[in-house]
ZADO-1210 file (C-alpha; in nm, 4 decimals, padded with zeros to 6 digits):
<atoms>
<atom x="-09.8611" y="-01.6933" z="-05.7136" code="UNK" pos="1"/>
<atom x="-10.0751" y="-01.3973" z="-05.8602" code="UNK" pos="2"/>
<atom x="-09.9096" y="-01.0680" z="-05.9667" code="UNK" pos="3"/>
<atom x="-10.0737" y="-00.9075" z="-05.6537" code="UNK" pos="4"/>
<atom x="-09.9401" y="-01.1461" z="-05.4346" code="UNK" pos="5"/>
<atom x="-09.6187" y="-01.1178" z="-05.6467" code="UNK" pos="6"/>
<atom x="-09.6075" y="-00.7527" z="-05.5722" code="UNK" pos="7"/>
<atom x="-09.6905" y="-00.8219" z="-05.1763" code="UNK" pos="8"/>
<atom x="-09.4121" y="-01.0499" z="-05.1130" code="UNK" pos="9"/>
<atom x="-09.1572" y="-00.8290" z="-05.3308" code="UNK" pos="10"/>
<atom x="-09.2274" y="-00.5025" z="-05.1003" code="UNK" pos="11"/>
<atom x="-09.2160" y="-00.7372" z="-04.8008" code="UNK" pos="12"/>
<atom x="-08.8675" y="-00.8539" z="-04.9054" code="UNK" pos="13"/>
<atom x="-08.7781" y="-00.4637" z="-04.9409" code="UNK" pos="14"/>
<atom x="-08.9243" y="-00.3835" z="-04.5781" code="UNK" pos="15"/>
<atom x="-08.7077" y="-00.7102" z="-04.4280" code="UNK" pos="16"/>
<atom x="-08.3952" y="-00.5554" z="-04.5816" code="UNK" pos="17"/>
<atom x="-08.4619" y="-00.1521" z="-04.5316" code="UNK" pos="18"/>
<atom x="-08.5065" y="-00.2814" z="-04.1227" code="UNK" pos="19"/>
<atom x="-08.1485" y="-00.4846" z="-04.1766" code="UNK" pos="20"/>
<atom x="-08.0011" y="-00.2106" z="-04.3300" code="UNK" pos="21"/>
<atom x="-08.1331" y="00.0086" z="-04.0461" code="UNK" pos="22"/>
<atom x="-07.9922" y="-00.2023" z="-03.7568" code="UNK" pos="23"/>
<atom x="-07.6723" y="-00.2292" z="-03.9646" code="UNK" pos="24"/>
<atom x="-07.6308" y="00.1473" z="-03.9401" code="UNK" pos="25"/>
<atom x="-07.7476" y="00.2081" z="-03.5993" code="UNK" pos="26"/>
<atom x="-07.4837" y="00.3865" z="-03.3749" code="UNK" pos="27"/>
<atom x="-07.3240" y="00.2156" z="-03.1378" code="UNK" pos="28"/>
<atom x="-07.2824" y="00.3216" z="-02.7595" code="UNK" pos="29"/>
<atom x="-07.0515" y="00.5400" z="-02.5929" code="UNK" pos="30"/>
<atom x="-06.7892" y="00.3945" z="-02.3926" code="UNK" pos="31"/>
<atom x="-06.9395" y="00.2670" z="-02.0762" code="UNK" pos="32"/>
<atom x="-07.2717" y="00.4034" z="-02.2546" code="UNK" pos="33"/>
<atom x="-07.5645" y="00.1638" z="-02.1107" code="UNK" pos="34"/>
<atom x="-07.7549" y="-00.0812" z="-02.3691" code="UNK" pos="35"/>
<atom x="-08.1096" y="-00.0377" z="-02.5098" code="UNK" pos="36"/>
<atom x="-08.2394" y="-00.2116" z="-02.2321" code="UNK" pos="37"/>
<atom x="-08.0834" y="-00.0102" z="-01.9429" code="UNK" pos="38"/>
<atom x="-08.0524" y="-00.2248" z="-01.6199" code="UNK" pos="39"/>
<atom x="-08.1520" y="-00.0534" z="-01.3130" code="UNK" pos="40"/>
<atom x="-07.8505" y="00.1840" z="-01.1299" code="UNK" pos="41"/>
<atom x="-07.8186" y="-00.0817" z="-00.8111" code="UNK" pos="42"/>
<atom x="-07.6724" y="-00.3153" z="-01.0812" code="UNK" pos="43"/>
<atom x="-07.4532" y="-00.0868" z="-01.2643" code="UNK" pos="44"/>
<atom x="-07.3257" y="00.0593" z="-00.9743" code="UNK" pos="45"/>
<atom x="-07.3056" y="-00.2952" z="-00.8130" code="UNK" pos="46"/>
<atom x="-07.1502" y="-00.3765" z="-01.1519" code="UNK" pos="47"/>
<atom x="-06.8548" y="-00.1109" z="-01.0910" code="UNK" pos="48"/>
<atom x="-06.7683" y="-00.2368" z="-00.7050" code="UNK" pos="49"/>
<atom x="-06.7244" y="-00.5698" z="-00.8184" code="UNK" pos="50"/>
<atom x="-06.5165" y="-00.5112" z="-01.1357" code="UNK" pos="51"/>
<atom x="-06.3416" y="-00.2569" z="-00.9576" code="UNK" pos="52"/>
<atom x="-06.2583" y="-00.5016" z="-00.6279" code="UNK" pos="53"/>
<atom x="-06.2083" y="-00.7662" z="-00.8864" code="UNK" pos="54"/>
<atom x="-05.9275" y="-00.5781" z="-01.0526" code="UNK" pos="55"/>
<atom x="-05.7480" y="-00.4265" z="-00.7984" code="UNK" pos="56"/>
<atom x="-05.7568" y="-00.8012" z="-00.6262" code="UNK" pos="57"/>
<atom x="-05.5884" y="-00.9412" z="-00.9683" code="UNK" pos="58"/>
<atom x="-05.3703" y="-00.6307" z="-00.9620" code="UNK" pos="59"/>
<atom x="-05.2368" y="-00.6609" z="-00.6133" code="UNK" pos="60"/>
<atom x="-05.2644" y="-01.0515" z="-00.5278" code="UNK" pos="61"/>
<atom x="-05.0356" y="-01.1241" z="-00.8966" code="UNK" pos="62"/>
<atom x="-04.8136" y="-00.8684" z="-00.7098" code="UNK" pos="63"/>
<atom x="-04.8035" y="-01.0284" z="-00.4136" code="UNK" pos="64"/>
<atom x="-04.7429" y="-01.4087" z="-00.5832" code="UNK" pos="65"/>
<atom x="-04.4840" y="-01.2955" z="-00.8142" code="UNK" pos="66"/>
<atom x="-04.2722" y="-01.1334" z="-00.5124" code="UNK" pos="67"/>
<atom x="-04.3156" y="-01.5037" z="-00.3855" code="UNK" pos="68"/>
<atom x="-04.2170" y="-01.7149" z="-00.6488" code="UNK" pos="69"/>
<atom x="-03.8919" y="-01.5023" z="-00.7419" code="UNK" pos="70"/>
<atom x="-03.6799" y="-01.2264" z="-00.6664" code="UNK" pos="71"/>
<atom x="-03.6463" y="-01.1305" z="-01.0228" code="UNK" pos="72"/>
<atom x="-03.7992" y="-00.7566" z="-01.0740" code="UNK" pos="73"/>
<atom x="-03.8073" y="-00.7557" z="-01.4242" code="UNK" pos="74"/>
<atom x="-04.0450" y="-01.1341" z="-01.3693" code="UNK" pos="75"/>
<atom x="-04.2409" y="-00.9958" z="-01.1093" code="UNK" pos="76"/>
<atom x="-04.3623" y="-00.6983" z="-01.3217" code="UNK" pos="77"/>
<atom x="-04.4168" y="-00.9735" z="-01.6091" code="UNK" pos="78"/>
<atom x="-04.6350" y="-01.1811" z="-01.4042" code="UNK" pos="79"/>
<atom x="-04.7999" y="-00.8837" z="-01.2518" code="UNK" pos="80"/>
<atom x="-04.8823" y="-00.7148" z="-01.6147" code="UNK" pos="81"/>
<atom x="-04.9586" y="-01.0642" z="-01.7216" code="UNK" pos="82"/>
<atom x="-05.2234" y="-01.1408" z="-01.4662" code="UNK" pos="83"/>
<atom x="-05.3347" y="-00.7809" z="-01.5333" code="UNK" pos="84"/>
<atom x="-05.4413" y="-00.8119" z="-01.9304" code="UNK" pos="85"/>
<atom x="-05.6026" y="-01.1213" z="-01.8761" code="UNK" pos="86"/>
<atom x="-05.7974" y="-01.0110" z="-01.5976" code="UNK" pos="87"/>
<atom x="-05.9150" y="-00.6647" z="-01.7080" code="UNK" pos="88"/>
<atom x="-06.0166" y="-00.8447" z="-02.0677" code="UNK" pos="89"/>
<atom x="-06.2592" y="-01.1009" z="-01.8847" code="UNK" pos="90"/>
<atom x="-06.3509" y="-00.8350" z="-01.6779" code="UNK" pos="91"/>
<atom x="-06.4642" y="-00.5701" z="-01.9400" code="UNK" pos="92"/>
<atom x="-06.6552" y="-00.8747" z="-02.1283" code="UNK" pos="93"/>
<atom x="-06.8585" y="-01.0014" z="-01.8583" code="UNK" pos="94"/>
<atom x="-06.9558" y="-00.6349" z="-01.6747" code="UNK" pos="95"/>
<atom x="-06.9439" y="-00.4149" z="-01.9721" code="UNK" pos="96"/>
<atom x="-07.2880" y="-00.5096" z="-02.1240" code="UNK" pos="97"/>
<atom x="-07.4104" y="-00.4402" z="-01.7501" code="UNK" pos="98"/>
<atom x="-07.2657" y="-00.0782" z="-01.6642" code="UNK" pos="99"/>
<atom x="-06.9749" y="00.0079" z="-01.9810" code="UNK" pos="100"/>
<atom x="-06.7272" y="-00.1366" z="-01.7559" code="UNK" pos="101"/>
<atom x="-06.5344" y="00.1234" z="-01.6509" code="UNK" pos="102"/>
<atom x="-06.3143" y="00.0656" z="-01.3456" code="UNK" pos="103"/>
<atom x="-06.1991" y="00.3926" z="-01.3575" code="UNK" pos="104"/>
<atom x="-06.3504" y="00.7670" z="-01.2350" code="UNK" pos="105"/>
<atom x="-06.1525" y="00.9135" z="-01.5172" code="UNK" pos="106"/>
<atom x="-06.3554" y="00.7306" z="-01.7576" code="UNK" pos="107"/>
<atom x="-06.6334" y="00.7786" z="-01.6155" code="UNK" pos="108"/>
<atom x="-06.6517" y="01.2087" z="-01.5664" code="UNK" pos="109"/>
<atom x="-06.4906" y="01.1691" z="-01.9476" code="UNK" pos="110"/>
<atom x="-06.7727" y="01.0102" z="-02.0812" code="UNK" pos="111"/>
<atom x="-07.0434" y="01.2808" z="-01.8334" code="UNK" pos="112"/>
<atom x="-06.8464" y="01.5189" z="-02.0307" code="UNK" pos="113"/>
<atom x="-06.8839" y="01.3823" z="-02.3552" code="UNK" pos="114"/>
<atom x="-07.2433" y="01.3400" z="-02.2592" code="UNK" pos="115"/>
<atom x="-07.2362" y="01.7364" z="-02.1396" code="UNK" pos="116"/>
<atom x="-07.1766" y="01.8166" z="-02.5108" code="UNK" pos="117"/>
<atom x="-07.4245" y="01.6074" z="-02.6707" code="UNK" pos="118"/>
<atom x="-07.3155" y="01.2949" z="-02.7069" code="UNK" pos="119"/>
<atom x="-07.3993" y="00.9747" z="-02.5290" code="UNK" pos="120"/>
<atom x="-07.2837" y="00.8500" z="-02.1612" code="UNK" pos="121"/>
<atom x="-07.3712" y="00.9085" z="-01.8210" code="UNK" pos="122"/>
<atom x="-07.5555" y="01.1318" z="-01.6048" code="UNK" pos="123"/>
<atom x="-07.4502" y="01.3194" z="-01.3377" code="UNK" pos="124"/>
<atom x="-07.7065" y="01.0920" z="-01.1154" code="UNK" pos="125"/>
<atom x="-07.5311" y="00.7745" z="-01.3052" code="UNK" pos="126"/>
<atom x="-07.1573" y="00.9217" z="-01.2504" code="UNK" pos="127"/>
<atom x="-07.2339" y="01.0287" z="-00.8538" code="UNK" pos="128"/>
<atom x="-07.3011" y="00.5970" z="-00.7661" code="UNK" pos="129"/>
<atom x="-07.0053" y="00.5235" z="-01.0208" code="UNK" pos="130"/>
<atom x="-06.7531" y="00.6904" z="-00.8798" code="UNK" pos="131"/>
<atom x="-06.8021" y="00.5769" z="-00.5134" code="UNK" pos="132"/>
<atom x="-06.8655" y="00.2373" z="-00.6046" code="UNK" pos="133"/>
<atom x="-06.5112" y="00.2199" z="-00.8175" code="UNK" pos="134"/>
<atom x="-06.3222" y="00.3782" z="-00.5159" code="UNK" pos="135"/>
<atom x="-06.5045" y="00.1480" z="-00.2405" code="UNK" pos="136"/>
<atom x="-06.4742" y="-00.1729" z="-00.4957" code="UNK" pos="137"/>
<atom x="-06.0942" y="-00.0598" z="-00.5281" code="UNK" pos="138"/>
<atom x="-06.0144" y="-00.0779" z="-00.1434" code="UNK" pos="139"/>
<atom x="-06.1707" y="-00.3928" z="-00.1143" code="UNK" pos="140"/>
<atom x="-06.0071" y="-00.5865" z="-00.3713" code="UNK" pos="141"/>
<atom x="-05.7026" y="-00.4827" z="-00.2240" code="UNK" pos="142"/>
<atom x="-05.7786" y="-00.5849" z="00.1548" code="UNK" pos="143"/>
<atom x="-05.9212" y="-00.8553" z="-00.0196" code="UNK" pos="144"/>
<atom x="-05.5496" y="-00.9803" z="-00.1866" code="UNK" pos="145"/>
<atom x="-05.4254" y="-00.9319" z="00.1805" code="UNK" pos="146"/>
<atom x="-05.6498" y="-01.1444" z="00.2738" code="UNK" pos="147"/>
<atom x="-05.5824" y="-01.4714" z="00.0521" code="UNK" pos="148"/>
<atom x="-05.1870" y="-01.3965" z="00.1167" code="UNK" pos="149"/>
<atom x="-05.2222" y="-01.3534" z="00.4850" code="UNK" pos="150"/>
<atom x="-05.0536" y="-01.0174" z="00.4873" code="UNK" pos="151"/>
<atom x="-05.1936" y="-00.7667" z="00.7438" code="UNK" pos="152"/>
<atom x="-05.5828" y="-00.6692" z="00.6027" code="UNK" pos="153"/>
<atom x="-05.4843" y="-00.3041" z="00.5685" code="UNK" pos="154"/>
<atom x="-05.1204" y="-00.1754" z="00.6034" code="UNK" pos="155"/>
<atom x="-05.0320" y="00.2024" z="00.4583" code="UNK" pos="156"/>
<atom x="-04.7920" y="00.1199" z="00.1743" code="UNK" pos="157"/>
<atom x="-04.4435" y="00.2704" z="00.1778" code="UNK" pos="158"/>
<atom x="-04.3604" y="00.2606" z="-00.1731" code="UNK" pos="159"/>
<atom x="-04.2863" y="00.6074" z="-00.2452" code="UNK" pos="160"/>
<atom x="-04.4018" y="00.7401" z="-00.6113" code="UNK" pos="161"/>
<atom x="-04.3383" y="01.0815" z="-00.5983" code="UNK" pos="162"/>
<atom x="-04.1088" y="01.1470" z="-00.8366" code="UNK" pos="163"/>
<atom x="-04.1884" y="01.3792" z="-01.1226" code="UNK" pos="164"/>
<atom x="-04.0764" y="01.1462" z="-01.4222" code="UNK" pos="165"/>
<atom x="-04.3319" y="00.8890" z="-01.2803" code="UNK" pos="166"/>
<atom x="-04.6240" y="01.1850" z="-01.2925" code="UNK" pos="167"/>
<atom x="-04.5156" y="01.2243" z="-01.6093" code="UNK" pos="168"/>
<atom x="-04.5709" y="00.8816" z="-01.6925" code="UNK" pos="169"/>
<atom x="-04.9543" y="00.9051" z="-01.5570" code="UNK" pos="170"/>
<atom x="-05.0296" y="01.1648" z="-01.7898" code="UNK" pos="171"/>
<atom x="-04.9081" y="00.9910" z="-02.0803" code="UNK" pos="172"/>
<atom x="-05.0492" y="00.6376" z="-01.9539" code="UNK" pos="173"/>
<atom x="-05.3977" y="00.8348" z="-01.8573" code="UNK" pos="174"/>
<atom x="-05.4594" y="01.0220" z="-02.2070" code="UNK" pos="175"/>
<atom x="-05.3038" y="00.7071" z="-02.3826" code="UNK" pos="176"/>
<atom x="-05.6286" y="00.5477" z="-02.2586" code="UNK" pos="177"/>
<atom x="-05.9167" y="00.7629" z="-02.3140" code="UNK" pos="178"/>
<atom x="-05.7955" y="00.8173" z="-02.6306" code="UNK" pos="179"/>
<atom x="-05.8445" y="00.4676" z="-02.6962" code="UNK" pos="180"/>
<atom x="-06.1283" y="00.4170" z="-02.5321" code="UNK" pos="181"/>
<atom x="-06.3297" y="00.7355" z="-02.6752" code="UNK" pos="182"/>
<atom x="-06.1502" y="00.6837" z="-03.0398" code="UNK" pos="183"/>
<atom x="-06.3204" y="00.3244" z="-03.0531" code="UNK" pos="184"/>
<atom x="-06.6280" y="00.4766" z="-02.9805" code="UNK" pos="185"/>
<atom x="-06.5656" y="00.7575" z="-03.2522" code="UNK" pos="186"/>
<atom x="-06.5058" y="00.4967" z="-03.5332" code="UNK" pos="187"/>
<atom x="-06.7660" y="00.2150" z="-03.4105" code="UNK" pos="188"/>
<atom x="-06.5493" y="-00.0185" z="-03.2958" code="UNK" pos="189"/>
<atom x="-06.6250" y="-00.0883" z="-02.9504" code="UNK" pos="190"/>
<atom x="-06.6381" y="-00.4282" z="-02.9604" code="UNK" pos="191"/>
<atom x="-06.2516" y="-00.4575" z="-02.9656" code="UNK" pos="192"/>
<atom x="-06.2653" y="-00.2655" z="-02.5996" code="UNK" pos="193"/>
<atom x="-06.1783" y="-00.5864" z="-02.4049" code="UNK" pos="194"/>
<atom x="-05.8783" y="-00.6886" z="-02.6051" code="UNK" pos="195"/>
<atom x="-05.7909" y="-00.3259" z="-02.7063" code="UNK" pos="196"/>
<atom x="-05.8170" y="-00.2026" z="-02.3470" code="UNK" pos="197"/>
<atom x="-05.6347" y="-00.4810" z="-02.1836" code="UNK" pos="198"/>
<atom x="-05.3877" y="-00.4810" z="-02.4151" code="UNK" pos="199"/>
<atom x="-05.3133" y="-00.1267" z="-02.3832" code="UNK" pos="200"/>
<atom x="-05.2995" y="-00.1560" z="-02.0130" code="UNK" pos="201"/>
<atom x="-05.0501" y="-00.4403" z="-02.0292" code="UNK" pos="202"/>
<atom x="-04.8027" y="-00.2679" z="-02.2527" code="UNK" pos="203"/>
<atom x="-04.8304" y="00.0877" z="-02.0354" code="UNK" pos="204"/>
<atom x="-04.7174" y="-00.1375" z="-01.7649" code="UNK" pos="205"/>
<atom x="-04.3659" y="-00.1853" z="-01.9367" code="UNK" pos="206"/>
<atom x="-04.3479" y="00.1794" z="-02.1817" code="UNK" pos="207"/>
<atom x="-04.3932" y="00.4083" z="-01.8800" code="UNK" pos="208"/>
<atom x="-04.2242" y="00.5073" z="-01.5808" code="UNK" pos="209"/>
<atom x="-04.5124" y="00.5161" z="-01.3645" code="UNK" pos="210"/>
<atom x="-04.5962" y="00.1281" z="-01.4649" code="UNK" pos="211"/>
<atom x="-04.9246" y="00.2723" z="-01.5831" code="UNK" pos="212"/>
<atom x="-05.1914" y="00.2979" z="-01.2846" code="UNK" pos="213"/>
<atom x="-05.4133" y="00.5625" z="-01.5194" code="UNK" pos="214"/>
<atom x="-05.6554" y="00.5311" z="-01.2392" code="UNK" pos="215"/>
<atom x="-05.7880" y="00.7709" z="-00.9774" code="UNK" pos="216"/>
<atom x="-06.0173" y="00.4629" z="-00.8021" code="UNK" pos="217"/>
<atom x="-05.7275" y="00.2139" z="-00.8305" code="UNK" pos="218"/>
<atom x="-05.4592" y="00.4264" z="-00.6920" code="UNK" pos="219"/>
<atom x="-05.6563" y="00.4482" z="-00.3696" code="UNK" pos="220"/>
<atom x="-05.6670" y="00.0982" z="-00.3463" code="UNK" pos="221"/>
<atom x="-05.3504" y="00.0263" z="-00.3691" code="UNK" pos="222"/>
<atom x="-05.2100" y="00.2505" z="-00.1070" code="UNK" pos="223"/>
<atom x="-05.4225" y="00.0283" z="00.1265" code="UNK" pos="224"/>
<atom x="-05.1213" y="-00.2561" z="00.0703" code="UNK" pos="225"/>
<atom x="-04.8131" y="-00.2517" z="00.2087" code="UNK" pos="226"/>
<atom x="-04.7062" y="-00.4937" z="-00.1181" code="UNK" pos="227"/>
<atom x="-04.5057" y="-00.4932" z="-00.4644" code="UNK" pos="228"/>
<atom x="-04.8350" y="-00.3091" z="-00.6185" code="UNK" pos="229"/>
<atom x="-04.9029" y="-00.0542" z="-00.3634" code="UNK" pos="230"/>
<atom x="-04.8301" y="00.3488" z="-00.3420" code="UNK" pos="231"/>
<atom x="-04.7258" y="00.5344" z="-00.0431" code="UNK" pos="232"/>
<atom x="-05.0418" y="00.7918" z="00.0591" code="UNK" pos="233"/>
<atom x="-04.8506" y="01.0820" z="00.0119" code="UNK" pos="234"/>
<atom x="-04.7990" y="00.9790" z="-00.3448" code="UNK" pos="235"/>
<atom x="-05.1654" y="00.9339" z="-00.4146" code="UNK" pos="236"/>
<atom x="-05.2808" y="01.2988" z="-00.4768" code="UNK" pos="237"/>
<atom x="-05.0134" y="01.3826" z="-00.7242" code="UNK" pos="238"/>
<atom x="-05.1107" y="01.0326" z="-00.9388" code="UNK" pos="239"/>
<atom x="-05.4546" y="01.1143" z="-00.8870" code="UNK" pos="240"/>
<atom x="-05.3738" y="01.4729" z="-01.0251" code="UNK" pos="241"/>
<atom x="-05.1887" y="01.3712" z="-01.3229" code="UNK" pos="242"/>
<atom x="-05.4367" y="01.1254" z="-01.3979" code="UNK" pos="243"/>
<atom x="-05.6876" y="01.4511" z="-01.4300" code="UNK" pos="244"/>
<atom x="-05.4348" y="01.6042" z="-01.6575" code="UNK" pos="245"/>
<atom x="-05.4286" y="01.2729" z="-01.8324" code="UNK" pos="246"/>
<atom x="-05.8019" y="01.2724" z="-01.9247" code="UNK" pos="247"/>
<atom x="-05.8175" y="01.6176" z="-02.0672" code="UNK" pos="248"/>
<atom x="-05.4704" y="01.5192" z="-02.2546" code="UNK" pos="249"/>
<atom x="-05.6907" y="01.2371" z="-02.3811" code="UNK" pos="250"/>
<atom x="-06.0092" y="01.4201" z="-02.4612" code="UNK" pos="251"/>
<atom x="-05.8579" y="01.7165" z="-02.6174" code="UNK" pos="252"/>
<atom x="-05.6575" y="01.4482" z="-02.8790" code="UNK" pos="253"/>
<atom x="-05.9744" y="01.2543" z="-02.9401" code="UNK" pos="254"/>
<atom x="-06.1707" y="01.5718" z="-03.0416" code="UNK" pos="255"/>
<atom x="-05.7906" y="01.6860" z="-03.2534" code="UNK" pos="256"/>
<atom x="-05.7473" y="01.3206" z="-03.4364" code="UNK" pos="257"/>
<atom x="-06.1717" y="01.2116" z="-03.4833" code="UNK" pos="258"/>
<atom x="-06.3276" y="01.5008" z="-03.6116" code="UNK" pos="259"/>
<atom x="-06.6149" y="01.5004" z="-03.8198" code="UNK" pos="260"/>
<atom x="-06.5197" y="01.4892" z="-04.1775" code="UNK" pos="261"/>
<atom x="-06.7321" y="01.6788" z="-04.4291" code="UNK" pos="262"/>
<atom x="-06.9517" y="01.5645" z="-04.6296" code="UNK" pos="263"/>
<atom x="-06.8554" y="01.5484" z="-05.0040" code="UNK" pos="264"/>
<atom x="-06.9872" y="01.7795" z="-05.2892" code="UNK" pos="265"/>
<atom x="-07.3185" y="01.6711" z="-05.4364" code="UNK" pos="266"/>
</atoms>
């Protein structure tokens, strides 16, 4: 090898790595933020109904099956939060490269928000089919439980959840969750969301009162079943409330605890 070719094959060797070092460093999506390669709205939103359905449908037909299999409450919330983690992990894998995966409207007008002030997430054109499809995917999956159980398709629930300690419990579950979800974002670590969400989500079910819907989209779903997992109507606007209060709980400690740091003396 001559030194010119030398020299030619030593600053392609510095290119190769300056582009690995670039990709290393390249920031990472918003929650729910869409890849490079943005598929087209149908399929996102399509993306949302089905996770959505799918979710309430684990939600509510675990509920239904544990009430079957035993009379023990304590078991029937274990199977039900049980069934829950594992579904919502395989869930956010397989949708979130597709539409962020976010199952919830609270995520999603948190992450317009976030995208209000600069930073990345979706549109108000993105979060107006989002938000429908979560709540219409939500009231399916439920009628769709009913369905495989043989209980009546659509039957108002009548468990009552109107206490205050339990819309307590949705604030706490509610902010508990953004902050998760926008802190892993903050610190580039997104790629824990399916085991960090899901995991989250199964322990809210046991360390709050309200068993953790955190949920706006899901609520409404499960008032549509007369079943362990469901809510009474009149209960739904004060969850769905809380859940509000939740989010802003949520955002306000994300912006508190993952501030920019400044940048050290030269």
């Amino acid at each position: 090898m001559t030194a010119t070719e030398a020299t030619k094959h030593g600053r392609s060797e510095e290119r190769a790595e300056e582009s690995a070092m670039a990709a290393d460093i390249e920031p990472q999506p918003a929650p729910g933020a869409t890849p490079p390669q943005t598929p087209p709205l149908i399929a996102r939103a399509a993306a949302e109904l089905v996770g959505t359905a799918a979710l309430v449908a684990v939600v509510v037909g675990s509920g239904i099956q544990a009430t079957e299999l035993t009379q023990d409450v304590g078991l029937q919330l274990l199977a039900n939060s049980t069934a829950t983690v594992f579904g919502l992990g395989v869930l956010i894998t397989l949708l979130g490269p597709v539409s962020g995966a976010h199952f919830n409207p609270v995520v999603t007008l948190a992450e317009w928000f976030t995208a209000r002030r600069g930073g990345a997430g979706v549109s108000v054109r993105e979060a107006a089919a989002y938000v429908p499809a979560q709540i219409v995917g939500a009231v399916g999956g439920a009628i769709l439980a009913d369905a495989m159980f043989g209980e009546p398709l659509v039957k108002w629930s009548t468990h009552d959840r109107s206490a205050g300690h339990l819309l307590l419990g949705e604030v706490v579950a509610t902010a508990g969750l953004i902050l998760l979800i926008f802190g892993l974002a903050r610190t580039d670590r997104l790629r824990f969301a399916p085991v960090a969400v899901a995991s989250y989500i199964g322990a809210a079910y046991w360390f709050t009162s309200s068993t953790s819907f955190a949920n706006p989209a899901v609520t409404i779903g499960r008032a549509f079943t007369d079943t362990f997992a469901g809510i009474a109507p009149g209960s739904v606007a004060g969850f769905i409330g809380m859940q509000l209060v939740g989010a802003v709980v949520g955002l306000a400690l994300v912006a508190l605890i993952f501030m920019p740091g400044r940048k050290a003396a030269g």
